[in-house]
C-alpha positions, 0 to 999 in steps of 0.5 A: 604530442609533437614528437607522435606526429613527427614520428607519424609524418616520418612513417608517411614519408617512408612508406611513399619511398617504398612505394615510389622506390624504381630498383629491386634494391630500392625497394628492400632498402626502403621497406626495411627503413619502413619496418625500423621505424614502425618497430614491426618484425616481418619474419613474423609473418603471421601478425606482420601485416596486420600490425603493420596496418594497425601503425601506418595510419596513413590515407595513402595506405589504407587505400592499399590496405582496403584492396588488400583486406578485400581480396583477403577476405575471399572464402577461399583463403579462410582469413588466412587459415587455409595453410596456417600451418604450410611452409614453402620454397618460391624459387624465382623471383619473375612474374610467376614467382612473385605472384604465387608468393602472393597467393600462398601468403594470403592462403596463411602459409609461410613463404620464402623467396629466393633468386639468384639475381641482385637486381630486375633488369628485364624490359621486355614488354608483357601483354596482359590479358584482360583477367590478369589487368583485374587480378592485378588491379584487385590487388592494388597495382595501380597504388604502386605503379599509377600508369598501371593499365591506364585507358588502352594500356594492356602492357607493362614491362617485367621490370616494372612488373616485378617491382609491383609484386616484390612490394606486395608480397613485402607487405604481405610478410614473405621472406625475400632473398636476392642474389642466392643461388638454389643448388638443389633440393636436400631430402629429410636424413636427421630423426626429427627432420619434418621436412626437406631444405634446400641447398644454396650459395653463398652458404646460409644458416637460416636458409639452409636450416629453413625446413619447408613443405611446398616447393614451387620452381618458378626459375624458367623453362630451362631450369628443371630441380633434379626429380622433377618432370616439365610440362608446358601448358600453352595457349593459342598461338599469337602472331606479332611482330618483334625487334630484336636488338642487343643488350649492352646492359648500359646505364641509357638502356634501362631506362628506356620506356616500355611501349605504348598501349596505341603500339599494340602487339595482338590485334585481335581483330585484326586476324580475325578479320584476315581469316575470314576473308582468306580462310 
């Protein structure tokens, strides 16, 4: 009996350093801790979650797990049979990438992730619209990053952004690969090849070989796969005001803050009110 609890109190303390964990490595390493422990494989990714769920029975988990199975249990997704049979390629490990991950793990496909960076280093500051703070939210921001949106909040740095979504979609049993550089698409040439795979660096068996249906370029504007066409979708334009300052990647500048919610960047009204004074 002593010795369940123990095991039961360990799983606890491991699953709040993955959720405290403040680096892309971090995060990873504290996931993969958690998995050891638990004896749960998450290239098994059709009954990872689940069997997570079924020995991590913590409070502060379920009240993640409760979040999740909600949004999970919209029609849309099928309790997960939508694209049960549906391997993809995210490439890019951004905002975008992460939650489209998000989207397609919930959907029941196979996902693996890849970027070529080792680490999220960007602080730059995002506005989040009202619909996206709700999308988030529903999906159990607040129980990693409790600073999440709070009061007049609508900001959040990428970084901190990013660390959000990379411990969803851990969770939610996406394969992640971190410092992996895409080369290009490899179109199926052997019989009995059902779909393509991808070129990468540093060579890798198990990527190489991973034969995937769906690929999705979330690598940025300036990064365009051989074959394919961009096409931006914006909105309207927004007026702000921004400081720009060099990055010398030192130790002091990634630790700096991300802004306030009282410094807003849109203010809405604000316009709305110089254009019907002057036109």
């Amino acid at each position: 009996m002593a010795d369940q609890q123990g095991h039961a109190n360990q799983a606890h303390v491991l699953f709040e350093n993955f959720v405290a964990a403040k680096t892309c490595k971090e995060v990873r390493q504290t996931f993969a801790e958690l998995c050891r422990h638990l004896e749960v494989d998450p290239k098994d990714y059709q009954h990872f979650y689940i069997r997570l769920k079924e020995r991590l029975n913590f409070w502060k988990a379920k009240e993640l797990w409760q979040k999740i199975d909600k949004r999970a249990s919209h029609p849309d997704y099928e309790q997960g049979k939508t694209c049960a049979k549906t391997k993809c390629l995210v490439l890019g490990a951004g905002p975008c990438g992460l939650r489209t991950a998000v989207e397609l793990a919930l959907l029941g496909a196979r996902v693996v992730l890849l970027d070529k960076r080792h680490s999220f280093s960007r602080n730059n500051v995002l506005h989040l619209w009202p619909y996206t703070i709700r999308d988030l939210r529903n999906l159990g921001a607040k129980k990693f990053y409790g600073r999440f949106c709070s009061g007049s909040l609508d900001h959040i740095s990428i970084r901190q952004l990013q660390l959000i979504l990379l411990k969803l979609v851990l969770l939610l049993g996406v394969e992640v690969h971190m410092g992996v550089k895409f080369n290009g698409l490899v179109e199926p040439q052997e019989s009995g090849a059902t779909g393509w795979t991808a070129s990468v660096h540093p060579p890798s068996r198990p990527l190489s070989s991973y034969q995937f249906d769906v690929f999705v370029s979330a690598g940025g504007g300036k990064f365009v796969p051989a074959g394919f066409k961009i096409k931006e979708l914006r909105g309207k334009l927004a007026i702000g005001i921004t400081a720009n300052f060099v990055n010398r990647h030192s130790a002091a500048e990634a630790q700096v803050q991300e802004i306030s919610g009282v410094a807003r960047i849109y203010n809405q009204k604000f316009f709305q009110n110089l254009q019907t004074e002057m036109g």
